[in-house]
NULO-484560 format. One record per atom (N, C-alpha, C): residue number from 1; residue in three letters; x, z, y. Coordinates in Angstrom, 2 decimals, decimal comma, always signed. Layout:
residues N
<num NUM | residuo ALA | px X | pz Z | py Y>
...
***
This chain:
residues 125
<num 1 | residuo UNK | px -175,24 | pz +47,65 | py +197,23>
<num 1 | residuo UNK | px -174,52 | pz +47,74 | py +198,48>
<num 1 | residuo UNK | px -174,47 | pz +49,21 | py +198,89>
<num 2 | residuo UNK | px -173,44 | pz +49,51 | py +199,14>
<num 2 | residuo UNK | px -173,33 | pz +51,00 | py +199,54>
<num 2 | residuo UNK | px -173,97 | pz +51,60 | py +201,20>
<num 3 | residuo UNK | px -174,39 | pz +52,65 | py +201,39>
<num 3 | residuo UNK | px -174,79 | pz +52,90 | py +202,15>
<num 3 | residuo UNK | px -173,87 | pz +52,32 | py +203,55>
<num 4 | residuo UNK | px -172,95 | pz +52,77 | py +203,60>
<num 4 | residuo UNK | px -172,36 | pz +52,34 | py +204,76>
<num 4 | residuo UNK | px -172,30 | pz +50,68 | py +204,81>
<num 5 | residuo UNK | px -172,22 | pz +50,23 | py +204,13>
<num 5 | residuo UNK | px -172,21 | pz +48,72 | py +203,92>
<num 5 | residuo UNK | px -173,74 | pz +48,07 | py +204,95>
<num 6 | residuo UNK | px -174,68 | pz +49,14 | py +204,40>
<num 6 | residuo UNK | px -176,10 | pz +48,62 | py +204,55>
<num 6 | residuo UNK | px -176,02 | pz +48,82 | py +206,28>
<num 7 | residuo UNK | px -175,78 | pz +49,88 | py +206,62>
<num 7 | residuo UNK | px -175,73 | pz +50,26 | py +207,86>
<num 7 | residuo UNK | px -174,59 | pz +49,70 | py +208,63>
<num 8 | residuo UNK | px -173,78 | pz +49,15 | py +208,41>
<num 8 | residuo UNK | px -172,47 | pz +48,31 | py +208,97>
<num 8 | residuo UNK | px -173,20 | pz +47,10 | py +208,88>
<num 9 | residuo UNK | px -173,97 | pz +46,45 | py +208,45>
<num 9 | residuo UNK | px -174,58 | pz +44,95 | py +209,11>
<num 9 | residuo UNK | px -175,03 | pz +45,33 | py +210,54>
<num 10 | residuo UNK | px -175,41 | pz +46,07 | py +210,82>
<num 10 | residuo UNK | px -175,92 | pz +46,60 | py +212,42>
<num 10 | residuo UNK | px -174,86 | pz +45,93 | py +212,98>
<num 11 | residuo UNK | px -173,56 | pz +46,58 | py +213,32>
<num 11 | residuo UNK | px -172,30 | pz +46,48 | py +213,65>
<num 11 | residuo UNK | px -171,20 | pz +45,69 | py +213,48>
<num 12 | residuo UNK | px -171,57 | pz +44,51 | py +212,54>
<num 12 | residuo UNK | px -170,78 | pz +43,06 | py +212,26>
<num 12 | residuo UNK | px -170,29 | pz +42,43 | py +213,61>
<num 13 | residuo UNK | px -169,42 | pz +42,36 | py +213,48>
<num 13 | residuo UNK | px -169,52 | pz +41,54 | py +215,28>
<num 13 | residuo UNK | px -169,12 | pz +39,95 | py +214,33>
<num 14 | residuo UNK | px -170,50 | pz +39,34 | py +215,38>
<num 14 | residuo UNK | px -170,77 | pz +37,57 | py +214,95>
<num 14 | residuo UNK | px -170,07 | pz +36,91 | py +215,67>
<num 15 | residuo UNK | px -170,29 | pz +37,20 | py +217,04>
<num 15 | residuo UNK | px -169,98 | pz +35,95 | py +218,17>
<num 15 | residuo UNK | px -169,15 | pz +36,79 | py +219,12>
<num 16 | residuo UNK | px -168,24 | pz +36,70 | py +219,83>
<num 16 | residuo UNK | px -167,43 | pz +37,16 | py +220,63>
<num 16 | residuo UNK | px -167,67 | pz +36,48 | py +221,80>
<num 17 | residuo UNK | px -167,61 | pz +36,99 | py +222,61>
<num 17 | residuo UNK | px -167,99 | pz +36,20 | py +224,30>
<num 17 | residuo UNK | px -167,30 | pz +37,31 | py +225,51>
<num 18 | residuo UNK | px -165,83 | pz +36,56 | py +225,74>
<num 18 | residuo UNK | px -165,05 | pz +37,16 | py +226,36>
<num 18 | residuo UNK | px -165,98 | pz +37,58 | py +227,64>
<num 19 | residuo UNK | px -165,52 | pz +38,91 | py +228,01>
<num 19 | residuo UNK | px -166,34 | pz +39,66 | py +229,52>
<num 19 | residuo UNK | px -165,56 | pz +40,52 | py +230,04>
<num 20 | residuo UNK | px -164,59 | pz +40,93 | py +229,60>
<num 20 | residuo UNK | px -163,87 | pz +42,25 | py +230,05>
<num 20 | residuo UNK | px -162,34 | pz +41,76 | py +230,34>
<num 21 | residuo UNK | px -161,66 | pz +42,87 | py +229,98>
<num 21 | residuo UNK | px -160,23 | pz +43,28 | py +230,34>
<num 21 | residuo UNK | px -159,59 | pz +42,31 | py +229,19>
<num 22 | residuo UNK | px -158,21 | pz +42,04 | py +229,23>
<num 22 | residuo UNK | px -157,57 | pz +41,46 | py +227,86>
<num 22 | residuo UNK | px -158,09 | pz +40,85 | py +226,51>
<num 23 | residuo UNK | px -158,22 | pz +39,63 | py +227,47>
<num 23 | residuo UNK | px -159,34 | pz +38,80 | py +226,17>
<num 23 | residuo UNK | px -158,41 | pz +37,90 | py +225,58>
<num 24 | residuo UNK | px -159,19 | pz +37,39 | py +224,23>
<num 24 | residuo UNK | px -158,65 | pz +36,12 | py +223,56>
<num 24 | residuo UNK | px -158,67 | pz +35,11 | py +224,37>
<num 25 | residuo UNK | px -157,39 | pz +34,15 | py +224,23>
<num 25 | residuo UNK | px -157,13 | pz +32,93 | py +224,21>
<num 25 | residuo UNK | px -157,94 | pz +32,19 | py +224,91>
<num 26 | residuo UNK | px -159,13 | pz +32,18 | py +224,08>
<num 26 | residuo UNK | px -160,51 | pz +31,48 | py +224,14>
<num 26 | residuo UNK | px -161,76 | pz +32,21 | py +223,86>
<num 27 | residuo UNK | px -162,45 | pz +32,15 | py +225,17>
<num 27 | residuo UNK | px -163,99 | pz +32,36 | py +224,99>
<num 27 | residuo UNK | px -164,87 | pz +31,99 | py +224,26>
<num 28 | residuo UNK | px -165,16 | pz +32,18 | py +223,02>
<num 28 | residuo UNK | px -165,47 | pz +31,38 | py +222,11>
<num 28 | residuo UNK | px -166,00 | pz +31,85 | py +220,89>
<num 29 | residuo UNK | px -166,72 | pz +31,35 | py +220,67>
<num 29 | residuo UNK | px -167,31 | pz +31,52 | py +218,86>
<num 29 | residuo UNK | px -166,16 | pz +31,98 | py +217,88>
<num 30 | residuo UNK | px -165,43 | pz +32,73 | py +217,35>
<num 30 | residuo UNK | px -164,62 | pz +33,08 | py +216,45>
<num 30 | residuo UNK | px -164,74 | pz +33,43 | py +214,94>
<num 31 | residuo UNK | px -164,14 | pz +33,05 | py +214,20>
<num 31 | residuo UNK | px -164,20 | pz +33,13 | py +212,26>
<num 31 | residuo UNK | px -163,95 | pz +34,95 | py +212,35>
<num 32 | residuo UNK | px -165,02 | pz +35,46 | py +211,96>
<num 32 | residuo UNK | px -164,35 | pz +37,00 | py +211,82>
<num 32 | residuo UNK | px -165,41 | pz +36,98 | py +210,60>
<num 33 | residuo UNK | px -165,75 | pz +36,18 | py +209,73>
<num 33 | residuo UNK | px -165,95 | pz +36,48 | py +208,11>
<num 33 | residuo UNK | px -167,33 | pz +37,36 | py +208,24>
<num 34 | residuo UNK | px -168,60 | pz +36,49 | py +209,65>
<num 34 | residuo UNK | px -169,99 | pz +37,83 | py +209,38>
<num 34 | residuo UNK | px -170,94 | pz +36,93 | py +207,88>
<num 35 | residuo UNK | px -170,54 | pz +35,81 | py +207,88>
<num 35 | residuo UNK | px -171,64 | pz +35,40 | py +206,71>
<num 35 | residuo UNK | px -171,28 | pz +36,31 | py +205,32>
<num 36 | residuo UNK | px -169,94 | pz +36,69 | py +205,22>
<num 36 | residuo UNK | px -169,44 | pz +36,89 | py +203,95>
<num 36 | residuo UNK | px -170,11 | pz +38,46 | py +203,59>
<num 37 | residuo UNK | px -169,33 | pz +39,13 | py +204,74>
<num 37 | residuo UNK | px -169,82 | pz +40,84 | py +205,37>
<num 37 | residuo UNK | px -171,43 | pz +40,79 | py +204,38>
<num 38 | residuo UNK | px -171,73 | pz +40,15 | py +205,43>
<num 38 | residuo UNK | px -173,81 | pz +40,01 | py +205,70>
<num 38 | residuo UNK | px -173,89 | pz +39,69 | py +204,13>
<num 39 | residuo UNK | px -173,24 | pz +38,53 | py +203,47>
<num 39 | residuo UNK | px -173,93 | pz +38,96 | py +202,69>
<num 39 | residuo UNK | px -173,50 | pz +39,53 | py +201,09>
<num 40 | residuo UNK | px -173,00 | pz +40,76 | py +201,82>
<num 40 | residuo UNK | px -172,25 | pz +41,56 | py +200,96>
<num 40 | residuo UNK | px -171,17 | pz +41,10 | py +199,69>
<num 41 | residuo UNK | px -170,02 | pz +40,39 | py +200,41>
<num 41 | residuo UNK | px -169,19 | pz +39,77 | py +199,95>
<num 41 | residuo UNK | px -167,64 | pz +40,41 | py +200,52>
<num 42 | residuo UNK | px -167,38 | pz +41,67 | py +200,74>
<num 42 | residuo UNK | px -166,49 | pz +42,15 | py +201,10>
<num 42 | residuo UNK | px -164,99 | pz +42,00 | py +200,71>
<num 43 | residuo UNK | px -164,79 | pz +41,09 | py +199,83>
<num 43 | residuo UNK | px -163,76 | pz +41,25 | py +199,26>
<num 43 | residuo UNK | px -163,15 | pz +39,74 | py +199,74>
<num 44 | residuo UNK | px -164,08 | pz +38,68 | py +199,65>
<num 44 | residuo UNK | px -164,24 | pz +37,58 | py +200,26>
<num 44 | residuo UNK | px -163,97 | pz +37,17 | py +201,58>
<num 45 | residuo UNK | px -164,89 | pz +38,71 | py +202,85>
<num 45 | residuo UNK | px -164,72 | pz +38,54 | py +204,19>
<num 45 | residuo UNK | px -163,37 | pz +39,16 | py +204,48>
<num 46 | residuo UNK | px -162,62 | pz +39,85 | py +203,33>
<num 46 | residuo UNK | px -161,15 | pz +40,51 | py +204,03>
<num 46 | residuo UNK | px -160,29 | pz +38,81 | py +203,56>
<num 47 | residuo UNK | px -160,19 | pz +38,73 | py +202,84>
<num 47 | residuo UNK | px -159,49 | pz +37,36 | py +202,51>
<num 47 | residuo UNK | px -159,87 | pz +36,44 | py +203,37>
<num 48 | residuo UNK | px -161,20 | pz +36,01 | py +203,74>
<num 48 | residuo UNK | px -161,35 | pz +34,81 | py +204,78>
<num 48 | residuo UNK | px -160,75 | pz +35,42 | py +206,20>
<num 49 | residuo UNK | px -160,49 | pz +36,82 | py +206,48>
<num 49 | residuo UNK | px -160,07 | pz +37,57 | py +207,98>
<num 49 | residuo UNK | px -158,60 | pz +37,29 | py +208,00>
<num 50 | residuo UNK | px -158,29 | pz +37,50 | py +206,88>
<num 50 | residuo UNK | px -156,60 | pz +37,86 | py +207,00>
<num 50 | residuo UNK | px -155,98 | pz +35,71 | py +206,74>
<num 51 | residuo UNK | px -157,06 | pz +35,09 | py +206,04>
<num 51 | residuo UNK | px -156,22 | pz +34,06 | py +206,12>
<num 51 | residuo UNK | px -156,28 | pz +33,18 | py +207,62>
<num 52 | residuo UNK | px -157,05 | pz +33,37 | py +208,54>
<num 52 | residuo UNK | px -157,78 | pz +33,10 | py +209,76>
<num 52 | residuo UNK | px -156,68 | pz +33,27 | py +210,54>
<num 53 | residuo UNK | px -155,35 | pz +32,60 | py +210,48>
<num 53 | residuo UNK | px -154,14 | pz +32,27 | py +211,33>
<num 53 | residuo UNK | px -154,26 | pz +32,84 | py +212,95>
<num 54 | residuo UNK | px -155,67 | pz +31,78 | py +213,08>
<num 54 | residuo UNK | px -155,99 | pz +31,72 | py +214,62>
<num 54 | residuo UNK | px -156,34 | pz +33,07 | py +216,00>
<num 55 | residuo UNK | px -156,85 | pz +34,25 | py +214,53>
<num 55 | residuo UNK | px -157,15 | pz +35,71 | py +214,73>
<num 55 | residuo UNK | px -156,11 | pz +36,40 | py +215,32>
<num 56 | residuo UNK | px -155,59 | pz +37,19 | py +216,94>
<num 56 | residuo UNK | px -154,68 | pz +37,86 | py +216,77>
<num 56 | residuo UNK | px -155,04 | pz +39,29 | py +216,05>
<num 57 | residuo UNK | px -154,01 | pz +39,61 | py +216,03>
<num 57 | residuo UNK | px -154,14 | pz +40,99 | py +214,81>
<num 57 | residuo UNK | px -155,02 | pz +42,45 | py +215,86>
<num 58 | residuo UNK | px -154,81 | pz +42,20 | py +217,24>
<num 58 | residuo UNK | px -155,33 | pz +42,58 | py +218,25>
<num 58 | residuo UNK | px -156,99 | pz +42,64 | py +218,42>
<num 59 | residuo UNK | px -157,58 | pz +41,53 | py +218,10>
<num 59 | residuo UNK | px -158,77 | pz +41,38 | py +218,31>
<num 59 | residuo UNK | px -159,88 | pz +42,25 | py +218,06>
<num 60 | residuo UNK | px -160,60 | pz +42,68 | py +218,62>
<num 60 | residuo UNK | px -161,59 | pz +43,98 | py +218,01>
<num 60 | residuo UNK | px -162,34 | pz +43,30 | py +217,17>
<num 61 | residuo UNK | px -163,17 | pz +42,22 | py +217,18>
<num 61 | residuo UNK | px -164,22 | pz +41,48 | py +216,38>
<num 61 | residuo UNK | px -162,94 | pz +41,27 | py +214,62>
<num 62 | residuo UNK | px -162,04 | pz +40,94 | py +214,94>
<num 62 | residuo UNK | px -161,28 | pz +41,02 | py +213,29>
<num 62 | residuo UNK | px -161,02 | pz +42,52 | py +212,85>
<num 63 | residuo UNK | px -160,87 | pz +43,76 | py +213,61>
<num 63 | residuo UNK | px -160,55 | pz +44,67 | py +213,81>
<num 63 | residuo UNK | px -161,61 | pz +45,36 | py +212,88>
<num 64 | residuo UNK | px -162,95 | pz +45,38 | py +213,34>
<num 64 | residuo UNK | px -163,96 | pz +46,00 | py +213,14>
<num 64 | residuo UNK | px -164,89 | pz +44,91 | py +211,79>
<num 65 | residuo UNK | px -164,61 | pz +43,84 | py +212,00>
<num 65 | residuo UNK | px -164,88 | pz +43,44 | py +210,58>
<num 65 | residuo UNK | px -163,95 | pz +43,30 | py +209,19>
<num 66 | residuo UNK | px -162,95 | pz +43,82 | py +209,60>
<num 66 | residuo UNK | px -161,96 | pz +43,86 | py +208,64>
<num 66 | residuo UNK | px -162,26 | pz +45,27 | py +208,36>
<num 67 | residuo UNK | px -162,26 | pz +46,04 | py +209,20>
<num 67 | residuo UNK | px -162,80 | pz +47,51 | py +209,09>
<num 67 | residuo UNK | px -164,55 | pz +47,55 | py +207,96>
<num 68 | residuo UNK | px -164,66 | pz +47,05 | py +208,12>
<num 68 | residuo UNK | px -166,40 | pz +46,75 | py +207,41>
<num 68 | residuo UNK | px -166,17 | pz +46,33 | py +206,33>
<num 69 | residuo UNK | px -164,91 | pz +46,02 | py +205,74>
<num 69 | residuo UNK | px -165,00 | pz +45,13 | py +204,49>
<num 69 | residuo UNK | px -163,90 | pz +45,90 | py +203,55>
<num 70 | residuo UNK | px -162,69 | pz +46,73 | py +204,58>
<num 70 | residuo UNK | px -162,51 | pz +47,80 | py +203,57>
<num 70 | residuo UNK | px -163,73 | pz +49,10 | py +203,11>
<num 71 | residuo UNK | px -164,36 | pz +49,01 | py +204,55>
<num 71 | residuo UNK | px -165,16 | pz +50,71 | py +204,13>
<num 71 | residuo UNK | px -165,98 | pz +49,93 | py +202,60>
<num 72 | residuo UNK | px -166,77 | pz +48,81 | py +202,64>
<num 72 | residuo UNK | px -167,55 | pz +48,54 | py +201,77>
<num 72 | residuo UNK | px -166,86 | pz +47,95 | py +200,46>
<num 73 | residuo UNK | px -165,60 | pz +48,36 | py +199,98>
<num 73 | residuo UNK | px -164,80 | pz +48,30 | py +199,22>
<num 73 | residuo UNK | px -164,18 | pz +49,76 | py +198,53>
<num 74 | residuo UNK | px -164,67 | pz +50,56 | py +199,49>
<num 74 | residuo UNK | px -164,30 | pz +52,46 | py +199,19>
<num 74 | residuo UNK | px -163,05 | pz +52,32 | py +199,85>
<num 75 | residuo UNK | px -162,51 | pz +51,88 | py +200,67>
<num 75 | residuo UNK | px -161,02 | pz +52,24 | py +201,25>
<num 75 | residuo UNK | px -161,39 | pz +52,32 | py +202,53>
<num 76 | residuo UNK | px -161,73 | pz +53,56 | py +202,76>
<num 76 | residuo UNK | px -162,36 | pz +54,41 | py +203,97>
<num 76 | residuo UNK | px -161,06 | pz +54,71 | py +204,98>
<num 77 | residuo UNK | px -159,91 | pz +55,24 | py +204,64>
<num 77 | residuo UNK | px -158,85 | pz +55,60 | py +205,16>
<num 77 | residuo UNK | px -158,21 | pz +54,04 | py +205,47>
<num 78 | residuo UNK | px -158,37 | pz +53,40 | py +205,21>
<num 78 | residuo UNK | px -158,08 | pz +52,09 | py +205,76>
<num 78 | residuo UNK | px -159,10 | pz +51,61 | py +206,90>
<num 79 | residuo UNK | px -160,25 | pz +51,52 | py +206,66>
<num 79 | residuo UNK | px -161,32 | pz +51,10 | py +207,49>
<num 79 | residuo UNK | px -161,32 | pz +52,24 | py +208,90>
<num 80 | residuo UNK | px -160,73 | pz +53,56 | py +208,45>
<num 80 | residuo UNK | px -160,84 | pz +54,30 | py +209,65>
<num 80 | residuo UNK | px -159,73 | pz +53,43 | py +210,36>
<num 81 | residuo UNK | px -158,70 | pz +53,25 | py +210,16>
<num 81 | residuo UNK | px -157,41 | pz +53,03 | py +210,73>
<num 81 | residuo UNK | px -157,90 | pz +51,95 | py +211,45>
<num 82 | residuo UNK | px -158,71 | pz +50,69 | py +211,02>
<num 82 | residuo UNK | px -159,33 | pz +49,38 | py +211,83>
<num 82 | residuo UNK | px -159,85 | pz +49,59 | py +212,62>
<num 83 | residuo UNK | px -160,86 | pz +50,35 | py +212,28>
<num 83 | residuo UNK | px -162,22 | pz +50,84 | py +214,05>
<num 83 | residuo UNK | px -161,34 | pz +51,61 | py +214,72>
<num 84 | residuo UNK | px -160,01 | pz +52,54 | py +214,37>
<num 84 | residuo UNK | px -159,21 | pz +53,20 | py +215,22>
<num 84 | residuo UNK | px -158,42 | pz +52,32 | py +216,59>
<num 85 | residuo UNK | px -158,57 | pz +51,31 | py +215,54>
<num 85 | residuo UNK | px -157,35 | pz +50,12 | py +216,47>
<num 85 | residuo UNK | px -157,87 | pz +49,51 | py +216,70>
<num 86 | residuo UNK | px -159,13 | pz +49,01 | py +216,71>
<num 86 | residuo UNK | px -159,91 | pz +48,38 | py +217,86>
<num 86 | residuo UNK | px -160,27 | pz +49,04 | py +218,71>
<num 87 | residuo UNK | px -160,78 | pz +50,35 | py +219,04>
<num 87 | residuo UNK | px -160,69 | pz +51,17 | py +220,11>
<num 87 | residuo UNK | px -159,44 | pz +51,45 | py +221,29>
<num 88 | residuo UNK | px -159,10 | pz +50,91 | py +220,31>
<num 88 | residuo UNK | px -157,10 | pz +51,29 | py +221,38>
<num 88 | residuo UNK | px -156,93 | pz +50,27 | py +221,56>
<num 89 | residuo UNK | px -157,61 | pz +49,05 | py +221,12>
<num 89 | residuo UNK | px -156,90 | pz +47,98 | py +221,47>
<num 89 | residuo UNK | px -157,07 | pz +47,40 | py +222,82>
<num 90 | residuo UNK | px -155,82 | pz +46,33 | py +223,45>
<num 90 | residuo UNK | px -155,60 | pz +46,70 | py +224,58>
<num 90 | residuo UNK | px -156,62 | pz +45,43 | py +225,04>
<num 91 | residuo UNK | px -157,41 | pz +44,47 | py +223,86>
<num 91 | residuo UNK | px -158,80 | pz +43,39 | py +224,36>
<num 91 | residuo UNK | px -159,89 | pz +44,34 | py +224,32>
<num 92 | residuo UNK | px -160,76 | pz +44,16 | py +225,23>
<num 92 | residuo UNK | px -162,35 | pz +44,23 | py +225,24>
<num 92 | residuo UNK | px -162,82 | pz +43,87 | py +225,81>
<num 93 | residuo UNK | px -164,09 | pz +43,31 | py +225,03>
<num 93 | residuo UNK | px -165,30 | pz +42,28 | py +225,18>
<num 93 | residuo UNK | px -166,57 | pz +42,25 | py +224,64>
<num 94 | residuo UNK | px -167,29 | pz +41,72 | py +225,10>
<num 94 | residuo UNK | px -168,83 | pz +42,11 | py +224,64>
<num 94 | residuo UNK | px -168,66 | pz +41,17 | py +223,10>
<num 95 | residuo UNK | px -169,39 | pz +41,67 | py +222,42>
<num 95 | residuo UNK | px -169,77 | pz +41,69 | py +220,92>
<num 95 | residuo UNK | px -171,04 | pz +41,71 | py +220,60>
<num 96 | residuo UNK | px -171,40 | pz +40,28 | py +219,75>
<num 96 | residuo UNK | px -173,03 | pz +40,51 | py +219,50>
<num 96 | residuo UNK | px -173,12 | pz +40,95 | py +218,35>
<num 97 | residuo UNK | px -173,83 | pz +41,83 | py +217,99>
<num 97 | residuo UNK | px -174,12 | pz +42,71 | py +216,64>
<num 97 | residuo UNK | px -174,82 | pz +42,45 | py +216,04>
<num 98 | residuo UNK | px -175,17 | pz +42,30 | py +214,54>
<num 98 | residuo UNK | px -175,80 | pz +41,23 | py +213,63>
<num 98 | residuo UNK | px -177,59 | pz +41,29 | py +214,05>
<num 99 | residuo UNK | px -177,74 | pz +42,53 | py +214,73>
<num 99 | residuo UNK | px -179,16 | pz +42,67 | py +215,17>
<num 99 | residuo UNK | px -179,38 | pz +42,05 | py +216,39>
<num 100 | residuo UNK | px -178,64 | pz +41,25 | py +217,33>
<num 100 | residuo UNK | px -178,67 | pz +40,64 | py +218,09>
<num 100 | residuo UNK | px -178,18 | pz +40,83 | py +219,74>
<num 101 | residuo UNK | px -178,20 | pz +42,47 | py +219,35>
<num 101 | residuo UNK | px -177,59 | pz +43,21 | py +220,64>
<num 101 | residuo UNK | px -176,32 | pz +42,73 | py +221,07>
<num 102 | residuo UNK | px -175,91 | pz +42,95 | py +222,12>
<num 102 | residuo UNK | px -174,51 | pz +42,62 | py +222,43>
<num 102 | residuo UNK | px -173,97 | pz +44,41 | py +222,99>
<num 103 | residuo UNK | px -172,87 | pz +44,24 | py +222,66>
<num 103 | residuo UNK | px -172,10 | pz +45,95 | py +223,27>
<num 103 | residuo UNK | px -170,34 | pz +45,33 | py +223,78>
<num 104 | residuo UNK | px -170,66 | pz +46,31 | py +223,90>
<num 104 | residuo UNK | px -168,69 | pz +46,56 | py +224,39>
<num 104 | residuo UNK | px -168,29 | pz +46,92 | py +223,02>
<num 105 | residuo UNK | px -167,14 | pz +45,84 | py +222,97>
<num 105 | residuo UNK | px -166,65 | pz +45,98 | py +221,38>
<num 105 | residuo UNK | px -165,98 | pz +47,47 | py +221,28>
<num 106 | residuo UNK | px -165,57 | pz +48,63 | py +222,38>
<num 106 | residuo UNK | px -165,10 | pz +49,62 | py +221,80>
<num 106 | residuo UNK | px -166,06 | pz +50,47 | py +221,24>
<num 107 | residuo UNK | px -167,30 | pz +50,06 | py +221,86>
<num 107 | residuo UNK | px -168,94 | pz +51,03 | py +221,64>
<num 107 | residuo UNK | px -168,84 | pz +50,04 | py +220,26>
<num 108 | residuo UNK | px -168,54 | pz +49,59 | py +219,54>
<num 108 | residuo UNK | px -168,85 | pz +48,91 | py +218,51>
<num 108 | residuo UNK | px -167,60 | pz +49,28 | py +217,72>
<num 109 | residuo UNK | px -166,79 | pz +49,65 | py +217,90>
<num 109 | residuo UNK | px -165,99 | pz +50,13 | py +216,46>
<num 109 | residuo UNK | px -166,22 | pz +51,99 | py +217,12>
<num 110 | residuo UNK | px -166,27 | pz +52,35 | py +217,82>
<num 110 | residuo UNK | px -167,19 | pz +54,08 | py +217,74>
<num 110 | residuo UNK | px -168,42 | pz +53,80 | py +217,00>
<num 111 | residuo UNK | px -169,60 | pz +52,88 | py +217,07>
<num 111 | residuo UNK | px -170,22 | pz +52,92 | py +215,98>
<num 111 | residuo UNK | px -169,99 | pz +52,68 | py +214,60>
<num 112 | residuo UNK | px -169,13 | pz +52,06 | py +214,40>
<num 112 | residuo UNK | px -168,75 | pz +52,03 | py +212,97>
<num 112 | residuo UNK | px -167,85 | pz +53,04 | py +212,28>
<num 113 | residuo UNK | px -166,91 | pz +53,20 | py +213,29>
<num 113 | residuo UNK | px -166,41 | pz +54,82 | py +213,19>
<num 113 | residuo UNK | px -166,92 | pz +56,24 | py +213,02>
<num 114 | residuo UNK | px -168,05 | pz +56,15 | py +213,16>
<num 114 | residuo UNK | px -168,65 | pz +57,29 | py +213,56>
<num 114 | residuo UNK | px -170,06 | pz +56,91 | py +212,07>
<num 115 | residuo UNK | px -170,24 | pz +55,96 | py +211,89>
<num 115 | residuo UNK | px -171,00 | pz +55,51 | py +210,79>
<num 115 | residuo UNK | px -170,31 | pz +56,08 | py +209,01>
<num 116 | residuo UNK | px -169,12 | pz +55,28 | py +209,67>
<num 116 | residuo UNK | px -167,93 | pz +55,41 | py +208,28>
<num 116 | residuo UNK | px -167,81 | pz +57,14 | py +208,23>
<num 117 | residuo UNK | px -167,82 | pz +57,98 | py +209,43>
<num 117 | residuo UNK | px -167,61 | pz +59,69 | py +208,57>
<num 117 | residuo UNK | px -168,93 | pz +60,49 | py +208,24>
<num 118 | residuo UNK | px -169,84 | pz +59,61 | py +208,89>
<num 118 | residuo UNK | px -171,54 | pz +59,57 | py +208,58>
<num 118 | residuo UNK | px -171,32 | pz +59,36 | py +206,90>
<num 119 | residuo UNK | px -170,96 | pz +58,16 | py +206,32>
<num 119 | residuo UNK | px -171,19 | pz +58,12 | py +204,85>
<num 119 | residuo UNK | px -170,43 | pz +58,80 | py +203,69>
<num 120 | residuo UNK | px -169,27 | pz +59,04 | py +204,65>
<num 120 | residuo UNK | px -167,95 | pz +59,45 | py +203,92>
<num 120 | residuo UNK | px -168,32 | pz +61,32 | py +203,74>
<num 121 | residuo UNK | px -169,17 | pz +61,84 | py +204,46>
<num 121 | residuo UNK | px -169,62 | pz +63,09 | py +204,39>
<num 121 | residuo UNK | px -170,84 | pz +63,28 | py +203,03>
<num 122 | residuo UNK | px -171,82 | pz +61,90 | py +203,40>
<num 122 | residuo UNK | px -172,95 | pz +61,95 | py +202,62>
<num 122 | residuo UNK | px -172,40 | pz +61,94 | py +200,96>
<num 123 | residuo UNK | px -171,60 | pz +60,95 | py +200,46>
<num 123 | residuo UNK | px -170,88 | pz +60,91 | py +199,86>
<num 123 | residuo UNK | px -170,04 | pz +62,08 | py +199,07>
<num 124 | residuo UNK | px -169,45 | pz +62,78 | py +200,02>
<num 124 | residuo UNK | px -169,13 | pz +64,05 | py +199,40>
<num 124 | residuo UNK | px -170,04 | pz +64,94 | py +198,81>
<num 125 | residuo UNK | px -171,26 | pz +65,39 | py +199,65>
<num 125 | residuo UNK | px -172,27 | pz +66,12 | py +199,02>
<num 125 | residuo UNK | px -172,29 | pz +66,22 | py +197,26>
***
């Protein structure tokens, strides 16, 4: 598992629990692919994200785990573009993080954002 991979389980968003501004549909438990992520099945959790109809393309929790499953695939310039657009995106909501914390999903794709040029530097070395 690649470094950023290891350190992006921190930052999985599991459970979504609408709290803020421009929320989903439904308050609710949502498929955003953390069993697959977690257990380092990245190729698996972009396919179970993108076939997940019910996901708008909007959502930060698909946003930032779709983001987690290109970085841990090496398509970094893709994964930036995900945590980019969950930050801009116009939902936010608290997000529980695979360690149990809950955040503001934009504090949660800045951590993964900020993780992803963390590895993408180490990497270069």
């Amino acid at each position: 598992m690649t470094g950023f991979a290891v350190l992006a389980s921190a930052i999985l968003a599991q459970a979504p629990i609408v709290a803020a501004t421009h929320q989903p549909a439904e308050p609710a438990e949502v498929d955003v692919a953390y069993s697959e992520l977690a257990a380092g099945m990245p190729a698996a959790a972009e396919a179970r994200i993108e076939a997940n109809r019910s996901l708008d393309a909007r959502d930060p929790a698909r946003l930032i785990n779709l983001g987690a499953a290109h970085a841990a695939q090496g398509r970094t310039a893709q994964a930036e573009a995900m945590f980019k657009a969950a930050i801009l995106s116009d939902w936010q909501y608290e997000l529980e993080l695979a360690d149990g914390r809950w955040v503001d999903s934009r504090v949660a794709a800045r951590m993964a954002l900020a993780e992803l040029k963390r590895s993408d530097r180490l990497a270069a070395r």
